[in-house]
N, C-alpha and C positions, 0 to 999 in steps of 0.2 A: 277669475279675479287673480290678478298679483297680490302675494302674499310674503313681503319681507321675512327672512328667518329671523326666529328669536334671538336674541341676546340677554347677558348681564349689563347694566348699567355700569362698570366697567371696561365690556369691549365695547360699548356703543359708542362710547367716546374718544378710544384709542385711535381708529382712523382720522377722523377728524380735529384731533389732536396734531399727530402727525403733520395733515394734509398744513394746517394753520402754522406751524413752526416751519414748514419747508417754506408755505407763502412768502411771511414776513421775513425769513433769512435770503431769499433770492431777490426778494425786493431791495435788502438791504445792501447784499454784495454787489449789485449791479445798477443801483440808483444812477440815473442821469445818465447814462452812458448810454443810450438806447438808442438817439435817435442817430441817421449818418448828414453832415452838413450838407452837404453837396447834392446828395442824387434822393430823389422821388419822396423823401419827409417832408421837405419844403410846400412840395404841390397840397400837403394834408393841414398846412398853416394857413400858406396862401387864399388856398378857393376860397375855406369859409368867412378867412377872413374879409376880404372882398366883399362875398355876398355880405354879412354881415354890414357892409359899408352902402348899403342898398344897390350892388350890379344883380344880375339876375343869370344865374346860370344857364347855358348854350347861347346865348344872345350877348351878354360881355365875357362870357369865360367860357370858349371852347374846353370844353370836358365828353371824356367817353367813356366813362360808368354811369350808372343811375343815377338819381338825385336823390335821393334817401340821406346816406350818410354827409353828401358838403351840407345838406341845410339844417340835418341834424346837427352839426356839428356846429354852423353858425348860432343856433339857437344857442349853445353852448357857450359861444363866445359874446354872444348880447346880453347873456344873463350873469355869466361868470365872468367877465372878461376873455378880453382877446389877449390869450398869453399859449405857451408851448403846456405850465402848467395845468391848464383847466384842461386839455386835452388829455393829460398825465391821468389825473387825478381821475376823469371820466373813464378813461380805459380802465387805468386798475378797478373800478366799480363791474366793469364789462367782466373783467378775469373773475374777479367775484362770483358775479353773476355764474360765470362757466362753471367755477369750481363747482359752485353747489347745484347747477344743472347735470355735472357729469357725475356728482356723486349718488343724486336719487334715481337718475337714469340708469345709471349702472347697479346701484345696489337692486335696485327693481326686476333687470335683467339677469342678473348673479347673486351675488352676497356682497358685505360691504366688505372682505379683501379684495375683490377685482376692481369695485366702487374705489378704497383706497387706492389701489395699485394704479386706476384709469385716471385720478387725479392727481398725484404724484408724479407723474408721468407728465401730464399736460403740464403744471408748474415749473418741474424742475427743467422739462426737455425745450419747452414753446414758449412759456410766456416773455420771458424777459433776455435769453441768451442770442448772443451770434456767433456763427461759425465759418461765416465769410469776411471778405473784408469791407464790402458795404455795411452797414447797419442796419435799422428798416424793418429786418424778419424777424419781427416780436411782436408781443399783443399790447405794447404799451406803446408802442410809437410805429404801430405797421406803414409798409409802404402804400399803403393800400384801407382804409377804413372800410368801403363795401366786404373785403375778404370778410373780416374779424365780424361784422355787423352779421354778414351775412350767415357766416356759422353759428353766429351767437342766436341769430333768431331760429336755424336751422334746427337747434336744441332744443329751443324755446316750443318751437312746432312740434318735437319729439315728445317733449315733455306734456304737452297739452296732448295730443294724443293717446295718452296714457290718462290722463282724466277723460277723458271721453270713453277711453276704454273700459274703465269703470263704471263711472256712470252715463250713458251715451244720450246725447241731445243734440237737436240742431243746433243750438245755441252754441255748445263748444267744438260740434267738427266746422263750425261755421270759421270758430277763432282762428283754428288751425290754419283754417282756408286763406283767415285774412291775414298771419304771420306770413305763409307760402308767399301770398301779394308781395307782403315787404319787401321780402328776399329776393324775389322780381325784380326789386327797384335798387340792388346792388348790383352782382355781379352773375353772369350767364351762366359757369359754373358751379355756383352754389346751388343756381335754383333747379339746375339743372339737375344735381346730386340729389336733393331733398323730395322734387315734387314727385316723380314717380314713385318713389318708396311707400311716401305719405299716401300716396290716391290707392296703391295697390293693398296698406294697411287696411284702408277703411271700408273699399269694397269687402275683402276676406272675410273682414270682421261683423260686418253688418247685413242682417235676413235681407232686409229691405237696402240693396246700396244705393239705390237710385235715387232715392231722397238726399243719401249723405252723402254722395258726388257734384247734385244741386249746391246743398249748403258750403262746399269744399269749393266750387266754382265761384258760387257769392261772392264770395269770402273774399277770394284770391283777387277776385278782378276790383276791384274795393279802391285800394291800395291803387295800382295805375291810374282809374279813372280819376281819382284825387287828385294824380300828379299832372297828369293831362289839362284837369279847370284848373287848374292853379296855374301853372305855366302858358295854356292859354289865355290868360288874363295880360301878359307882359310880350305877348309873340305869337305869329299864326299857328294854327291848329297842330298842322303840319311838321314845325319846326319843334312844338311842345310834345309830339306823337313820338318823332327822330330823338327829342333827351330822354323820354321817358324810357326808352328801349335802351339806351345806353349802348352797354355793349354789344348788346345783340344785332346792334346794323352792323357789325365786324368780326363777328366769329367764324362767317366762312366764306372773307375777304382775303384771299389769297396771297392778296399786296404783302399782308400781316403775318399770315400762317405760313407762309411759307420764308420769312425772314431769316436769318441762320441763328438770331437768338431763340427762339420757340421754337425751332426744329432740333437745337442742342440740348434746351430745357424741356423737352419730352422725348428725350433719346431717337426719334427719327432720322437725324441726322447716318445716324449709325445703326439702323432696325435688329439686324443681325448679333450684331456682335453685342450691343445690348440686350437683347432678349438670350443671349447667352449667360450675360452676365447675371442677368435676375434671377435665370434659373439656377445656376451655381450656389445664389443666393439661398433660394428654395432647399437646393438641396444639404445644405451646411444648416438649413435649421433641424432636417429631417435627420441631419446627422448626430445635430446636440441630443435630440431629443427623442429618437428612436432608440439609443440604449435604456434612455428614463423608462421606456414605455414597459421594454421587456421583464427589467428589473422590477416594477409591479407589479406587473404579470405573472411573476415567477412568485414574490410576496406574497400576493392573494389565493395564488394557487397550493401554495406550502403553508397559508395562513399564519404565516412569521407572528410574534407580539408586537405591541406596538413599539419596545425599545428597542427592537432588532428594525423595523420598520425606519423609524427616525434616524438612528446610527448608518443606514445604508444610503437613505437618501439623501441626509447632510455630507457623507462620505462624497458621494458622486457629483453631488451641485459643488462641494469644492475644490475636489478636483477640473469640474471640468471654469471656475472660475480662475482658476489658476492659470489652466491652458487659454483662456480669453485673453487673462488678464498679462501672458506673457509673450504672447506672439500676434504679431501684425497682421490682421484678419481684413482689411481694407474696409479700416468704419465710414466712412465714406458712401461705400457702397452697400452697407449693410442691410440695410429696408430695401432692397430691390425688388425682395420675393413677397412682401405686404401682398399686393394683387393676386399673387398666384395664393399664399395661403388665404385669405377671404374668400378666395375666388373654392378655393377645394374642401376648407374645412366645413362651411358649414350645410353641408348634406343632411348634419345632423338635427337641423334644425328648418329645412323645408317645410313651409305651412301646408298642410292637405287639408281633408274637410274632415278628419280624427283629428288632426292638432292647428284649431285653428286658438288655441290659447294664446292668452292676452301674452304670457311670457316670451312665447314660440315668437307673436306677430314684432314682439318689441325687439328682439335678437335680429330677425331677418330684418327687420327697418333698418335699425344700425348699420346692419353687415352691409347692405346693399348702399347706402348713402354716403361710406367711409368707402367700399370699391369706388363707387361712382365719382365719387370727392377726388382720387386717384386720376382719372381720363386725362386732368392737363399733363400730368407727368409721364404717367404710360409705362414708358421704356427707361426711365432716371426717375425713380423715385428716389427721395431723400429727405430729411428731415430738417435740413437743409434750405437757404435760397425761400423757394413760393412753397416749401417740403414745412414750412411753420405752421399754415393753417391748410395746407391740402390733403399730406400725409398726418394732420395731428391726429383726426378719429379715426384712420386705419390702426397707429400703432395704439390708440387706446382700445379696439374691439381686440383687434390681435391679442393684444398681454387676455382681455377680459377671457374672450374665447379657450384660452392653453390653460390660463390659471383659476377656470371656475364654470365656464357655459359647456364645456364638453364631460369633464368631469361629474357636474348635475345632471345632465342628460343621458348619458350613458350610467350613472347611477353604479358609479365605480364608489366599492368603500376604501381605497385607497389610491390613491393618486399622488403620494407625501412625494415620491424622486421625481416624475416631472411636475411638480408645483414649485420642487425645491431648485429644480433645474432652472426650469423658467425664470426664477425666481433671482436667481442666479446672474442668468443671460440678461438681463433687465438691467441689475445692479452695475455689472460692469462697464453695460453699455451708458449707461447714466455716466458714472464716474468716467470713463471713456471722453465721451461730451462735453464734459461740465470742465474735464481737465485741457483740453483742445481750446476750450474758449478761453481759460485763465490764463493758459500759456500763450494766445494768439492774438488773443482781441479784448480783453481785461484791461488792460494799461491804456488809459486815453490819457494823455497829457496836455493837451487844449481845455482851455475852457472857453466856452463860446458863448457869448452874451452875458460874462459876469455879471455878475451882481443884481441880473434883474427876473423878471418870472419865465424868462426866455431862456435862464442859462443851463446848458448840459456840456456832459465832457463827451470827445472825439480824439480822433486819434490826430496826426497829424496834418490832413486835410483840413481840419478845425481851426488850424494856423494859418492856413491858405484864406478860407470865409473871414475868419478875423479881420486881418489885410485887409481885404476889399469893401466890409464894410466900413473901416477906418478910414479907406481913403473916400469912400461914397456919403457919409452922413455927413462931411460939414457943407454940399453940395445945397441947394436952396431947396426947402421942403417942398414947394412944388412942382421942380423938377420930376420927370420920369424916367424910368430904367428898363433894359430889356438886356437878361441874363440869357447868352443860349451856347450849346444848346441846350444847357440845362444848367441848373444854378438858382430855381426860383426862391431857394431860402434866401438871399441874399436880397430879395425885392422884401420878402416878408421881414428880415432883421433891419432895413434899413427903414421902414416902410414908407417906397416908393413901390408905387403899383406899377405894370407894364399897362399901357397907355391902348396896346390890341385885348384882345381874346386870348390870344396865342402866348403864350409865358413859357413853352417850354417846345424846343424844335429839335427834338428828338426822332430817330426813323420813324415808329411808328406813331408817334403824332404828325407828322410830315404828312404820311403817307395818308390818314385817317382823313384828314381837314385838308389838304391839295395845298400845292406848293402857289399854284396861282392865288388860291382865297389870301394865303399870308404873307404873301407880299402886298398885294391890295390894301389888306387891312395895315402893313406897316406904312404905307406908302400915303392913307389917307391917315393914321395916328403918328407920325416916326415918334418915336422916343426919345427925349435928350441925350441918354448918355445908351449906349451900348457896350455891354461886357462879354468877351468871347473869353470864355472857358476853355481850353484845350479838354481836349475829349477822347477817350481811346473807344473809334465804332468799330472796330474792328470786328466785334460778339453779333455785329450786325450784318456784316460782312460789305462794307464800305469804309473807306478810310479817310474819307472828308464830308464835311456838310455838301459844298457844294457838288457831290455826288446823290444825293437824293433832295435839293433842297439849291438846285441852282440859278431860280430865279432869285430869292431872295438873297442868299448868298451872294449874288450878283448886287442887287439895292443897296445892300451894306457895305461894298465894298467904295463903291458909286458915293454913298452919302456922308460917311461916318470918314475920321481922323483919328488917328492915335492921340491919345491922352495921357497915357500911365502907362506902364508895364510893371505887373507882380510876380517875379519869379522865385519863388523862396526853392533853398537846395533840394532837390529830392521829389518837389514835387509839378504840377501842369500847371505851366504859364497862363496867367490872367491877363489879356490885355482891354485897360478900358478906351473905349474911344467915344467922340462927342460929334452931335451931327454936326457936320462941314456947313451947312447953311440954314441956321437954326430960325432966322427969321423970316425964310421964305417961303413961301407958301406950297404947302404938301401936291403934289401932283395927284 
């Protein structure tokens, strides 16, 4: 049985104290700023809204994640309304939800300083900040809803597991089973990360597994088959099989994986020379933190007192924050070596058939589901980009692991200079972070959709969507529009729907749904008005549409007429154009 350490009723509420004034002060400083106009927030308005409009996803809305989160999220907007804020306000529920997921999780697995420290962490570092110049890589407006959903249930499944672990029933490894489902029905590498941990938990843990693998399996397949009748109620069997799978009919589609944006964003592009740099990584943690180790060593063996103990180790965590905080260490690059240390530290914590404790099984679950979390990035880890919800449970096991699961385990009575060290390295790396974003991406001076439940600030791109929806809404409201190759917030702020499936003709949507399907589909719907976005695909490694995308590129060139031109200074010409023969009948 897990057995939280005692406390006084005043440390039991210092952490969580804490965790609540960092919440509400990040939520504060960075209110509305979250989402980016232009690129991939849009598609997380759009879909649901739509479906909420009664289309039915993969049949009017070509989409390739699961259906989990757009119909979750429609429900959302038929009950709450359809606004940017009911989205807002449901995610910060979600971050909730996480904080006090990773705080029982982690106190359960450590004590509640690594508990605090693993929440803190997720608050301060993931939920609401960016460090690019997109927007998007946050839990309040991600690019992506299956990510966020999908961790969130991953926890969730975490956390149930751990009641099962205490008290063990079909009934609850069953739940587990059917959370795992869910996860299924986001994203390929969530469930990907989770289910093996989860099934290898419960085997370890149970005389009899064979029953709790049955109920784990139930469980799981639950969740699809739901989505299967349901979906084939509106479309063949077949085509409801191909949504429910989502991603998984393209994870090892070559067209994709081999693109030069997912060969960059997992460092393959460069195997080598990144897998040097991670280990450099590795080894500059080994460097902060190998003098911590000896100067303990040396403590414990001389049996110092405890104010020679504290004086030495606050001595050495400020000096060595000093040296962080004074020289340009490539924060950037900093989380490279995450995989390699999960990957080495925890020996300590191998389950055998002496330590098959519920403690032991809950550490190794972690460790392995935050590596495994890790796979899309590989060779570029970052905290950073998709580093917001792929790398977040790497660096909260990490801090948990240095600042409390190794310490307990090894059953060192001292540990005060690397805890202070760690401790340390953390702070500055936060401030680090936190100061990168105020200095870079803090200031948005648009405001986009004043004054109504749509509105958030952007940076100058937000001027650019402004514009176009200015000059698109006095247009006849049943007019249609087709934003590409991307641009779909601008259908969702005006709201005119794209008239196809296809709302956004991006490489890898190009590639996924065939360039033939989407001319077809434009050529039996055309659109009234068409908005070409300038685009840099360079990340893609193509430098125009009609290089991956030249049939259709072709139709629009054929059907459509200049209309407007939006070029504000500094930023990518919008030009709209209107179809050349609007009363003819569609080919």
């Amino acid at each position: 049985m897990i057995r939280p350490e005692t406390t006084t009723r005043a440390t039991r509420w210092t952490g969580p104290a804490l965790i609540a004034i960092a919440f509400i002060a990040m939520l504060t400083w960075t209110w509305g700023g979250w989402p980016d106009p232009l690129v991939d927030f849009g598609r997380e308005l759009y879909v649901p809204w739509q479906l909420s409009q009664g289309k039915v996803l993969y049949r009017d809305l070509a989409y390739f994640n699961g259906p989990l989160s757009p119909y979750f999220n429609s429900i959302l907007f038929r009950v709450l309304g359809v606004s940017l804020r009911t989205l807002v306000l449901a995610n910060i529920a979600t971050c909730i939800a996480m904080v006090v997921m990773i705080w029982k999780i982690f106190r359960l697995a450590g004590d509640r300083v690594s508990a605090t420290v693993a929440a803190l962490l997720f608050v301060t570092l993931f939920m609401t900040t960016q460090y690019v110049s997109i927007g998007n890589y946050n839990w309040i407006t991600p690019y992506s809803h299956e990510l966020t959903h999908g961790i969130a249930l991953s926890f969730a499944a975490i956390l149930s597991l751990i009641a099962n672990l205490k008290q063990p029933s079909p009934l609850r490894v069953g739940f587990v089973g059917l959370l795992l489902g869910m996860a299924f029905l986001t994203k390929p590498e969530v469930f990907i990360a989770i289910a093996p941990p989860i099934v290898i938990a419960v085997i370890i843990t149970r005389q009899r597994a064979s029953p709790s693998i049955v109920a784990v399996g139930i469980g799981a397949l639950i969740p699809p088959i739901i989505s299967i009748a349901l979906l084939s109620l509106a479309m063949p069997i077949d085509q409801a099989l191909h949504g429910t799978l989502g991603g998984w009919n393209y994870v090892f589609d070559p067209r994709i994986t081999k693109l030069d944006f997912y060969r960059a964003s997992m460092g393959t592009d460069n195997a080598s020379g990144n897998s040097i740099r991670s280990l450099v990584q590795l080894a500059a943690y080994l460097a902060a933190l190998g003098p911590a180790v000896v100067i303990d060593w040396i403590i414990l063996k001389e049996r110092a007192s405890r104010r020679v103990r504290i004086i030495v180790a606050a001595t050495y965590a400020i000096a060595l924050a000093i040296v962080l905080w004074r020289f340009d260490i490539g924060w950037h690059d900093v989380f490279r070596g995450l995989p390699f240390l999960l990957a080495i530290a925890p020996f300590a914590f191998i389950v055998t058939r002496r330590h098959r404790r519920p403690r032991s099984v809950l550490r190794s679950t972690l460790i392995a589901f935050a590596l495994l979390l890790t796979i899309k990035l590989m060779l570029a880890v970052r905290i950073y980009h998709y580093g917001f919800a792929l790398v977040m449970p790497a660096l909260l096991v990490s801090a948990a692991l240095l600042v409390s699961w190794i310490p307990l385990r090894l059953k060192f009575r001292s540990l005060a200079t690397v805890q202070l060290a760690i401790g340390a390295v953390l702070a500055v790396t936060v401030f680090k972070y936190l100061q990168a974003y105020h200095l870079g991406y803090s200031f948005k001076p648009a405001l986009v959709a004043r004054g109504s439940a749509d509105e958030f600030r952007a940076d100058a791109m937000g001027q650019l969507v402004n514009e176009v929806v200015d000059a698109l809404k006095p247009l006849p409201a049943d007019m249609t529009v087709a934003v590409v190759p991307q641009g779909v917030m601008i259908n969702y702020l005006t709201g005119k729907a794209n008239p196809t499936p296809f709302f956004t003709l991006m490489p890898p949507e190009v590639l996924m749904f065939g360039d033939d399907k989407i001319v077809a589909a434009y050529r039996t719907h055309p659109p009234d008005i068409l908005v070409i976005v300038a685009t840099d695909l360079g990340e893609y490694g193509f430098r125009a549409m009609d290089e991956f995308a030249p049939q259709t590129t072709a139709w629009f060139r054929a059907n459509y007429q200049p209309m407007r031109s939006i070029s504000p200074p500094g930023l990518p010409p919008v030009t709209i154009l209107r179809r050349a023969t609007p009363t003819a009948s569609p080919r």
